[in-house]
Backbone as a printed PyTorch tensor [residue, N CA C, xyz], in Angstrom:
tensor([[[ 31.9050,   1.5410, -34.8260],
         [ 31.0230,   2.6990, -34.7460],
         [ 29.5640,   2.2410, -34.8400]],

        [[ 29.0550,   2.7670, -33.8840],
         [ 27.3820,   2.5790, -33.6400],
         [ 26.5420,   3.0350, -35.2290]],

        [[ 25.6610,   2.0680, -35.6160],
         [ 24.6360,   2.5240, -36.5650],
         [ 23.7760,   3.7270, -36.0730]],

        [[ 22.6810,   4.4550, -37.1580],
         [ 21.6270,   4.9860, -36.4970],
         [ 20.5820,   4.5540, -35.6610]],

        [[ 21.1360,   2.7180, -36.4680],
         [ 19.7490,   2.4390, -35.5860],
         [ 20.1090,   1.9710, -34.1290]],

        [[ 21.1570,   2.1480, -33.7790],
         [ 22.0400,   1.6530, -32.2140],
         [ 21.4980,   2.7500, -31.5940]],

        [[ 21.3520,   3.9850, -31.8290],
         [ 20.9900,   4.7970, -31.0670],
         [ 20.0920,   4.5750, -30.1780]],

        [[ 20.3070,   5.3430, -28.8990],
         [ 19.3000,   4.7380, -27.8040],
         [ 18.3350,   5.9890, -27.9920]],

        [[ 16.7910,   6.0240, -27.6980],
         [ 16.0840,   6.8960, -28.4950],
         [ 15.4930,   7.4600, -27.2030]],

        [[ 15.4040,   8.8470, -26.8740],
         [ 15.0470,   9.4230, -25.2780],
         [ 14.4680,  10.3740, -26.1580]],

        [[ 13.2890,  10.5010, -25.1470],
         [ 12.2710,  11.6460, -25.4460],
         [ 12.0720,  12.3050, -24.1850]],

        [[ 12.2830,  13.9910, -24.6530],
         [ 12.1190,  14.6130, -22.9510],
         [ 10.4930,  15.0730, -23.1300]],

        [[  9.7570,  15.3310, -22.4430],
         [  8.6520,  16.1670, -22.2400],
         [  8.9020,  17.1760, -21.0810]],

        [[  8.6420,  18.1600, -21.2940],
         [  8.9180,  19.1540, -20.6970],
         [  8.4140,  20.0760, -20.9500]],

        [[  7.4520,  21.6940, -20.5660],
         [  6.9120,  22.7710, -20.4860],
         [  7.9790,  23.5310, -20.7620]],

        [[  9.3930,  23.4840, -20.2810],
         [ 10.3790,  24.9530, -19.4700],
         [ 11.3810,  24.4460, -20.1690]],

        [[ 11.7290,  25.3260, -21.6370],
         [ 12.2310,  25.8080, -22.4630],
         [ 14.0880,  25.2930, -22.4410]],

        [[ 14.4480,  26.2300, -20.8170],
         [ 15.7180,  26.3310, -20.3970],
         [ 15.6590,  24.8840, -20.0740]],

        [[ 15.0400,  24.4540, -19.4560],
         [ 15.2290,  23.0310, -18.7690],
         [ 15.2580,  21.7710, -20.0640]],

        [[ 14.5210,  22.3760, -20.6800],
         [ 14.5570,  21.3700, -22.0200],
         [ 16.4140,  21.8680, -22.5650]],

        [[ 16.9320,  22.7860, -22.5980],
         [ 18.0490,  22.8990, -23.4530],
         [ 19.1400,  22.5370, -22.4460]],

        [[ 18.8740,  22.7150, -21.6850],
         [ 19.8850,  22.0760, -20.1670],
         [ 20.2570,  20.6190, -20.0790]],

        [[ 18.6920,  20.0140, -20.6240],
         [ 18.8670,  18.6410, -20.6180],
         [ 19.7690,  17.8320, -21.8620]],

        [[ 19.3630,  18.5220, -22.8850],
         [ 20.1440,  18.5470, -24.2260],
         [ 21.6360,  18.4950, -24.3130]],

        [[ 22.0400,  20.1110, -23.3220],
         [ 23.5500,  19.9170, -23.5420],
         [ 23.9860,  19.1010, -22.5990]],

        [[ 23.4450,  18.6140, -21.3740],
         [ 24.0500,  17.7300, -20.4210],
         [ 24.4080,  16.5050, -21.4510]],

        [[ 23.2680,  15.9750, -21.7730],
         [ 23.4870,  14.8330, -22.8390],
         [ 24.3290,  14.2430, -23.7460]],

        [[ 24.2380,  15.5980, -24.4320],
         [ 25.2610,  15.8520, -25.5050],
         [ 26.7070,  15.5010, -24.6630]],

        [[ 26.4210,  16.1710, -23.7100],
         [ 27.7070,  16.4460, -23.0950],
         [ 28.5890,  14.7180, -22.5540]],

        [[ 27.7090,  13.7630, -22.6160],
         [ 27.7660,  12.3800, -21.8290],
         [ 28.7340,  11.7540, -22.6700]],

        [[ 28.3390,  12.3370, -24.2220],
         [ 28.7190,  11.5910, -25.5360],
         [ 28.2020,   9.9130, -25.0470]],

        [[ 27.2150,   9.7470, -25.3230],
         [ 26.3830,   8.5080, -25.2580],
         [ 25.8300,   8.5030, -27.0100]],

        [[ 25.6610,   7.4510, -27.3170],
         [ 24.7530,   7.3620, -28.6470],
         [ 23.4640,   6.9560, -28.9390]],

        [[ 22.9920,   8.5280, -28.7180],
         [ 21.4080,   9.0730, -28.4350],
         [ 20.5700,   9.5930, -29.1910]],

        [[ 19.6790,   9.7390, -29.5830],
         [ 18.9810,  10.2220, -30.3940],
         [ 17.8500,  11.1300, -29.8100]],

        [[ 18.1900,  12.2010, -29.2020],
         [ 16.7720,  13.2520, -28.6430],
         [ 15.3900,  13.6380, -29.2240]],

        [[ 14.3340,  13.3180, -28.4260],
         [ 13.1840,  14.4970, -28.9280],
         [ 12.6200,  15.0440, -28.2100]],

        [[ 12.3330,  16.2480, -28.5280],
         [ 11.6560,  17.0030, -27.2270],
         [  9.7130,  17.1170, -27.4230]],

        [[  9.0410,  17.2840, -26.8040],
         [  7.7430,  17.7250, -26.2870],
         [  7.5430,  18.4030, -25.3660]],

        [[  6.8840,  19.0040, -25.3230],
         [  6.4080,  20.1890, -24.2510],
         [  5.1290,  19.7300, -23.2920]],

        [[  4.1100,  18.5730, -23.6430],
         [  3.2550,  18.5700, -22.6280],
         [  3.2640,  17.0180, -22.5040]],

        [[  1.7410,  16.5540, -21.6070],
         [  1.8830,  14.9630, -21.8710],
         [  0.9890,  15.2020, -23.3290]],

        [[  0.1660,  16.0350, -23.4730],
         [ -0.9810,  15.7530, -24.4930],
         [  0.1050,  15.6570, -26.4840]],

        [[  1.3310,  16.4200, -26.2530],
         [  1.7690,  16.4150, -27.2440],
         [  2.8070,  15.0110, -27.3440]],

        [[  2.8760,  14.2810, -25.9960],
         [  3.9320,  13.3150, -25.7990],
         [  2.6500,  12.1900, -26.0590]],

        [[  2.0180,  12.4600, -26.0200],
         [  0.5650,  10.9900, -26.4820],
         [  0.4750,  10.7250, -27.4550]],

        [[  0.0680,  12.1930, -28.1900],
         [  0.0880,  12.0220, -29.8990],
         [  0.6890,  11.5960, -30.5890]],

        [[  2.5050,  11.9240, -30.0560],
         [  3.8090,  11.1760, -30.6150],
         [  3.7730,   9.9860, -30.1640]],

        [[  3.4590,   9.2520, -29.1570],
         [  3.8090,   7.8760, -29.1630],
         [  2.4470,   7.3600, -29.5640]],

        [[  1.0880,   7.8200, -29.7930],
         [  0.4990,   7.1190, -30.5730],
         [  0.3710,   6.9980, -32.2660]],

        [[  1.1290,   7.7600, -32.4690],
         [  1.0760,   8.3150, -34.1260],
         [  1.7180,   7.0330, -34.6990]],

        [[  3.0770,   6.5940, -34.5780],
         [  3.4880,   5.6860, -35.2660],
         [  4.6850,   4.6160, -33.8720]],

        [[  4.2660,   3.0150, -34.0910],
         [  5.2060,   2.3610, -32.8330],
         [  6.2260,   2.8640, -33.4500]],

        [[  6.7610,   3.0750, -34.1960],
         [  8.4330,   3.1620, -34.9500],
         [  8.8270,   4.2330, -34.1290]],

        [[  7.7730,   5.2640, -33.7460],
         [  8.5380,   6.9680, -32.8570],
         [  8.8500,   5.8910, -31.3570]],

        [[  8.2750,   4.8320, -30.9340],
         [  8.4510,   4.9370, -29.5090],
         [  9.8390,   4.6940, -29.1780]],

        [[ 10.0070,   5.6800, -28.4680],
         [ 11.3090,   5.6700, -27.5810],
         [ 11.7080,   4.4910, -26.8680]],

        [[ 12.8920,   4.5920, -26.4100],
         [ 13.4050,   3.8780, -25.5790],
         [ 13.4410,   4.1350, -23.8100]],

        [[ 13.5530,   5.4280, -23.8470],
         [ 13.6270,   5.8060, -22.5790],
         [ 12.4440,   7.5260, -22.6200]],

        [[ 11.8210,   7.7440, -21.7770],
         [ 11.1920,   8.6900, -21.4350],
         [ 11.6260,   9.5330, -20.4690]],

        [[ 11.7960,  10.8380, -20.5140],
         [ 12.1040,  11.8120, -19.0390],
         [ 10.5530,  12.6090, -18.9780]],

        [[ 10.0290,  12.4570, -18.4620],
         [  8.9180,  12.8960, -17.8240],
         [  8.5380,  14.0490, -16.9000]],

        [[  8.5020,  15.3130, -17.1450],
         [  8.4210,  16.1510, -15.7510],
         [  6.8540,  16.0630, -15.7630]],

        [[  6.4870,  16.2400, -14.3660],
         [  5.4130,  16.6270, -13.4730],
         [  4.5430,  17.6850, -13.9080]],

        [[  5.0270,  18.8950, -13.8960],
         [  4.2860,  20.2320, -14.0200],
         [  4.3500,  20.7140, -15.3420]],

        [[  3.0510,  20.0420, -16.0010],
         [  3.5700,  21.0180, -17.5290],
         [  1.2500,  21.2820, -17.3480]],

        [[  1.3110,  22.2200, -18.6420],
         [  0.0630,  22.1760, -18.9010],
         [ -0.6010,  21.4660, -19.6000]],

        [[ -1.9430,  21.6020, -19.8340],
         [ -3.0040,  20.8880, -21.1170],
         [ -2.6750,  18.9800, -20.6320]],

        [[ -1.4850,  18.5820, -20.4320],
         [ -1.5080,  16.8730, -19.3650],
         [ -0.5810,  17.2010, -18.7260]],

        [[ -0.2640,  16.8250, -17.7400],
         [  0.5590,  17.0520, -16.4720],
         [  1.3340,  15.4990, -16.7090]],

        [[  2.3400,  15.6320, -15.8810],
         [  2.9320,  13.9570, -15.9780],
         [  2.1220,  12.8900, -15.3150]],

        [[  1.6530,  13.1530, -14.4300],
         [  0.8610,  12.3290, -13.6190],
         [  0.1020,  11.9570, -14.7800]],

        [[ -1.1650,  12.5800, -15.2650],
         [ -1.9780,  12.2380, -16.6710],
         [ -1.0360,  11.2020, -17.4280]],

        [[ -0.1970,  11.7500, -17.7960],
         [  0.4730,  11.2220, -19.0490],
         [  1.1630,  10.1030, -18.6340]],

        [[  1.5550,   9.4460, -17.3680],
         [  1.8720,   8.5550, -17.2120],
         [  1.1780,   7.3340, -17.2450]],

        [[  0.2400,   8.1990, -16.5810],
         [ -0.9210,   6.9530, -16.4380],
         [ -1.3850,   6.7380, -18.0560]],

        [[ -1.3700,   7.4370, -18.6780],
         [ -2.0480,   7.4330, -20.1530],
         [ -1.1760,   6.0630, -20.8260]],

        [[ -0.0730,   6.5640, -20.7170],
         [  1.1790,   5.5370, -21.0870],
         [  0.8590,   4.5320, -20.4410]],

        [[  0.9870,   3.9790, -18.8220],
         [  0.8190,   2.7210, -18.4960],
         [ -0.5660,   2.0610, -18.9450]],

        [[ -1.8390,   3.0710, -19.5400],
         [ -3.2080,   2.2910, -19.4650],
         [ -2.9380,   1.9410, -21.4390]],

        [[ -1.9500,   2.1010, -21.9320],
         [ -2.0140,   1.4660, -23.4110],
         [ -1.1170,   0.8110, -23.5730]],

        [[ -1.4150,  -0.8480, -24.2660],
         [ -0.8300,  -1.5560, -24.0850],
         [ -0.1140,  -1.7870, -24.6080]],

        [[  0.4820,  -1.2340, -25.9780],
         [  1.4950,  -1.3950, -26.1500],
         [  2.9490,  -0.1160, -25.9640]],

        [[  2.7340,   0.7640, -25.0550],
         [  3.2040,   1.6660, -24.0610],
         [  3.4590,   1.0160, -22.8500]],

        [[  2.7460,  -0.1380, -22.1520],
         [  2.6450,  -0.1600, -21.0190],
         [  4.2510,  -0.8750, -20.2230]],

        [[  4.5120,  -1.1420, -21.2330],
         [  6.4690,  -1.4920, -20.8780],
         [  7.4550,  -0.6530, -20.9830]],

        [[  7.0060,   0.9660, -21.2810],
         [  7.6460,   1.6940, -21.9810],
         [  8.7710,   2.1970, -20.4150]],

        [[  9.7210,   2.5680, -20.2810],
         [ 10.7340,   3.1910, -19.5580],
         [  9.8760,   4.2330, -19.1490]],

        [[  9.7320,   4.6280, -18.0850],
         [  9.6190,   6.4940, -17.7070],
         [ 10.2020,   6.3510, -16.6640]],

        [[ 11.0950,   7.6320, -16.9570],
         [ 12.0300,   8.0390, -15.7850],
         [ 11.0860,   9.8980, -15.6340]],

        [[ 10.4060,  10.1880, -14.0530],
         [  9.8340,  11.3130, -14.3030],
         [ 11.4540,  12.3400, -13.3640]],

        [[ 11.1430,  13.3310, -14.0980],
         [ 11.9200,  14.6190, -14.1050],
         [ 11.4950,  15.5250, -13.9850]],

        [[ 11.6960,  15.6220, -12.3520],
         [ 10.7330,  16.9400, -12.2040],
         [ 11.6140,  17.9350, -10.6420]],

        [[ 11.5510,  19.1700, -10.4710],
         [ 11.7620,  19.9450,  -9.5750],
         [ 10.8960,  19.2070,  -7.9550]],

        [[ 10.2850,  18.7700,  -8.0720],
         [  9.7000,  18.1030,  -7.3890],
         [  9.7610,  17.3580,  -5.9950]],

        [[ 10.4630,  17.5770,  -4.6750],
         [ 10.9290,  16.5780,  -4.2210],
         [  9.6050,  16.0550,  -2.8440]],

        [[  8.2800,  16.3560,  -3.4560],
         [  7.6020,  15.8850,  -1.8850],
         [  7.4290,  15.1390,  -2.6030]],

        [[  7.0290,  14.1040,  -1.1290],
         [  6.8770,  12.6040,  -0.9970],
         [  6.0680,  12.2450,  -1.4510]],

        [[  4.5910,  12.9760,  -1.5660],
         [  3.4910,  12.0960,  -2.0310],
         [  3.4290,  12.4780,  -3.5910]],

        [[  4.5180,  13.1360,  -4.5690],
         [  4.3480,  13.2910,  -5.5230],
         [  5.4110,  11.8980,  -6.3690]],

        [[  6.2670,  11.8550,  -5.1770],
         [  7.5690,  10.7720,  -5.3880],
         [  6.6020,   9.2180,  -5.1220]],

        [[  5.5060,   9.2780,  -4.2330],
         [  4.5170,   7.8970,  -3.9710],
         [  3.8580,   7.5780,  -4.9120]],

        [[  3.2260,   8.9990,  -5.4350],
         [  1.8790,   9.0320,  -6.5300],
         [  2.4870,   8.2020,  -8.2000]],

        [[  3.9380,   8.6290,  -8.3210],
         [  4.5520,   8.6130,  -9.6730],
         [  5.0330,   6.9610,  -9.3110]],

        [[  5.2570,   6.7720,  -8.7490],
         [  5.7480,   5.4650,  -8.2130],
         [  4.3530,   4.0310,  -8.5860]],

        [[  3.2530,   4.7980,  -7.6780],
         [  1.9400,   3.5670,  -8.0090],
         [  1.2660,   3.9670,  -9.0580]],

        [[  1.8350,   4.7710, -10.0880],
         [  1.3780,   4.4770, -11.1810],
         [  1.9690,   4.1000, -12.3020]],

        [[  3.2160,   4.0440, -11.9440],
         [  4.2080,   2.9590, -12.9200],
         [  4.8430,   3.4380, -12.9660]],

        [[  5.9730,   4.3290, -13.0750],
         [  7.1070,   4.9820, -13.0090],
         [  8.2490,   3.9240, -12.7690]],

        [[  9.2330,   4.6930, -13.5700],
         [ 10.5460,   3.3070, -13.2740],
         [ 11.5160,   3.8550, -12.5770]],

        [[ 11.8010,   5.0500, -12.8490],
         [ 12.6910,   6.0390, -11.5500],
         [ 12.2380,   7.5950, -11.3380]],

        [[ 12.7850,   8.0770, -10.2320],
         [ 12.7750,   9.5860, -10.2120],
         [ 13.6210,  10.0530,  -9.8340]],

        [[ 13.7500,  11.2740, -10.5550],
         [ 15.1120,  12.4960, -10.6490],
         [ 14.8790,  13.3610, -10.7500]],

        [[ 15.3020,  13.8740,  -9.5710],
         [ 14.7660,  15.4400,  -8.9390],
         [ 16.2180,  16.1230,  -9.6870]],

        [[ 15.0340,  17.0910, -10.5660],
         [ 15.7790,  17.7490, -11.6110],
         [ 17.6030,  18.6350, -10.5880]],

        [[ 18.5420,  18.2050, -10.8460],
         [ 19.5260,  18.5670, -10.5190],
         [ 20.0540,  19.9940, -10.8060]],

        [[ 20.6340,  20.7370, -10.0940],
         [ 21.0560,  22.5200, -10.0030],
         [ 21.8500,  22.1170, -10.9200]],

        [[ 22.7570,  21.8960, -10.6810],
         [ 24.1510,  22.3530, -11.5450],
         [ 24.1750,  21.2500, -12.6720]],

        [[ 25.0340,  21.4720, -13.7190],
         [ 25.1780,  20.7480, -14.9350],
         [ 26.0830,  20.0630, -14.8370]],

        [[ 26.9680,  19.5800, -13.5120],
         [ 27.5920,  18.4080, -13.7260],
         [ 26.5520,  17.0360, -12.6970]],

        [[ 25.6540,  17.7070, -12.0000],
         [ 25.0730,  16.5800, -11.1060],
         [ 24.1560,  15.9650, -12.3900]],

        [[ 23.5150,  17.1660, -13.4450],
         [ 22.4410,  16.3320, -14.2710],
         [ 23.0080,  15.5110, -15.3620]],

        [[ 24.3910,  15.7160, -15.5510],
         [ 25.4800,  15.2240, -16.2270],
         [ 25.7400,  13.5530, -16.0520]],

        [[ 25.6760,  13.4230, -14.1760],
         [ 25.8240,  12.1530, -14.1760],
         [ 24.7540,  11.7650, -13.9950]],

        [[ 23.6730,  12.3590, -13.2780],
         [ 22.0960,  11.4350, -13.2830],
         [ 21.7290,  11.2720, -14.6930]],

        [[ 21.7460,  11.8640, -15.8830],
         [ 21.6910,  11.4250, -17.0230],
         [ 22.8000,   9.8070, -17.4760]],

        [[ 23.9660,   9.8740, -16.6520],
         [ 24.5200,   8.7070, -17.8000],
         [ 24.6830,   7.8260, -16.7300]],

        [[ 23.9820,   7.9780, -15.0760],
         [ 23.4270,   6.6890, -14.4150],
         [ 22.3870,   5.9380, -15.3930]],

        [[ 21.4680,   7.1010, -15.2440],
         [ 20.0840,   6.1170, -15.9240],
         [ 20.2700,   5.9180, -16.8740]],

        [[ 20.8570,   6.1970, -18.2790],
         [ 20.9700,   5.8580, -19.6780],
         [ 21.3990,   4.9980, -19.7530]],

        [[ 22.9880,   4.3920, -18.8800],
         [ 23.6430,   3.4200, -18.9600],
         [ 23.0860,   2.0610, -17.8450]],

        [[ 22.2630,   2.6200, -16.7930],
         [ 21.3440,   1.7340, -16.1690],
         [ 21.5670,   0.3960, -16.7190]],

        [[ 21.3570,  -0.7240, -15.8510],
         [ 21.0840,  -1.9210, -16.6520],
         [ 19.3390,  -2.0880, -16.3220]],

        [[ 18.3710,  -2.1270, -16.9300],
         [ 17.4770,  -1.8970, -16.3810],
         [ 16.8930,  -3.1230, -16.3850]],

        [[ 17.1940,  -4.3040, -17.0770],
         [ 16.4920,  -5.4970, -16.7180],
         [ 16.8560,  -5.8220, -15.3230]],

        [[ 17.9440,  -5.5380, -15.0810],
         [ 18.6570,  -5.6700, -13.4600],
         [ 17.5760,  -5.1160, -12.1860]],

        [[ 17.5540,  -3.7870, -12.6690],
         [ 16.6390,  -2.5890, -12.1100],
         [ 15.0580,  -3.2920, -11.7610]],

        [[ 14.8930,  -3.5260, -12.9130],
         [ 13.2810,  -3.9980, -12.9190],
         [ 13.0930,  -5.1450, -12.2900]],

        [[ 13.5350,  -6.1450, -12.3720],
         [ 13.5390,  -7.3280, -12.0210],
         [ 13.8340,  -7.2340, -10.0790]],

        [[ 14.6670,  -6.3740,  -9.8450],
         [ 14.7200,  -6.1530,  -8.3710],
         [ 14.2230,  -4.5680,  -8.0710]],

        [[ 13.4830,  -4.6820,  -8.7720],
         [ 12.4950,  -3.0440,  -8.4810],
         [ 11.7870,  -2.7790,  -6.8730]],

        [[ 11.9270,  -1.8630,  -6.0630],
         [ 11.8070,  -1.8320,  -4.7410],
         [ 11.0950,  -0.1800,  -5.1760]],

        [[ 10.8210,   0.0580,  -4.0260],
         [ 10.5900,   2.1760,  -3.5960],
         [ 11.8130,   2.2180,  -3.1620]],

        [[ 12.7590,   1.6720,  -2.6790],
         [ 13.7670,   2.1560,  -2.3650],
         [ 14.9770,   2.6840,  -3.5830]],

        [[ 14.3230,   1.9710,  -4.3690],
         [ 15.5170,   2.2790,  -6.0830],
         [ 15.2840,   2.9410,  -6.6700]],

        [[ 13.7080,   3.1010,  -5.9740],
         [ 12.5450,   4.2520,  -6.7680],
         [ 13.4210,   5.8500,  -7.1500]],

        [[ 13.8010,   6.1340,  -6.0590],
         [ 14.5410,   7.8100,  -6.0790],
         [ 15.9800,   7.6760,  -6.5970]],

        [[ 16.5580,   8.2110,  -7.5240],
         [ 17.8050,   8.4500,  -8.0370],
         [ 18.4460,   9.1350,  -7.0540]],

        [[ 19.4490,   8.4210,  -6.4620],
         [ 20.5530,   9.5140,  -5.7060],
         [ 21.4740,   9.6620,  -6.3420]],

        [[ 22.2890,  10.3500,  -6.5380],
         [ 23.3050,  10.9030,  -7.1390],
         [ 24.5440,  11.8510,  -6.0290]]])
């Protein structure tokens, strides 16, 4: 049995309430050994990863459209501090034009996942990327690996 501290540590940011609890029970639902936190903007997802290194996550879900920092902001915020600047972001967003999928991409982004309808597609795009091997990922990182298909 996994310790607490095995837990893999994902932080969602997110504006939209439902979408935040959607993401939760998908999760839950993976039975992976996870440890959730939620935020609502980038400006409240800054504060938390600058407050203490011990909060930084392991993995980030990132949506696009929130207020007060948008993901775009907040990504870049994340890649311009350096000890953030290795951090995972996977952005999560309703999102599927191209130049928003380009923009998230040249500014460091490690994947994107166009937030999924139903709760068994976000079911498995959640325990692709969680279980990801991502040194694999990174190391042969392309735009083509860029978009999560599912």
């Amino acid at each position: 049995m996994k310790s607490e501290m095995d837990k893999l540590k994902i932080l969602l940011v997110d504006d939209d309430e439902d979408d935040r609890q959607f993401f939760a029970d998908a999760l839950e639902g993976i039975e992976l050994n996870t440890d959730l936190h939620q935020l609502e903007n980038g400006k409240s997802c800054m504060e938390f990863l600058l407050s203490d290194e011990k909060n930084t996550p392991d993995l980030v879900f990132l949506d696009l459209n929130m207020p007060i920092m948008n993901g775009f902001e907040c990504l870049e915020a994340i890649r311009n501090t350096p000890h953030l600047k290795d951090l995972l972001v996977a952005i999560y967003s309703t999102s599927s034009a191209e130049r928003d999928i380009e923009e998230t991409f040249e500014k460091g982004a490690n994947i994107y996942i166009k937030k999924p309808s139903s709760f068994s597609e976000l079911k498995k795009s959640l325990k692709q990327v969680v279980k990801m091997n991502w040194a694999y990922h990174l190391n042969d990182f392309k735009k083509e690996n860029f978009l999560l298909k599912i």
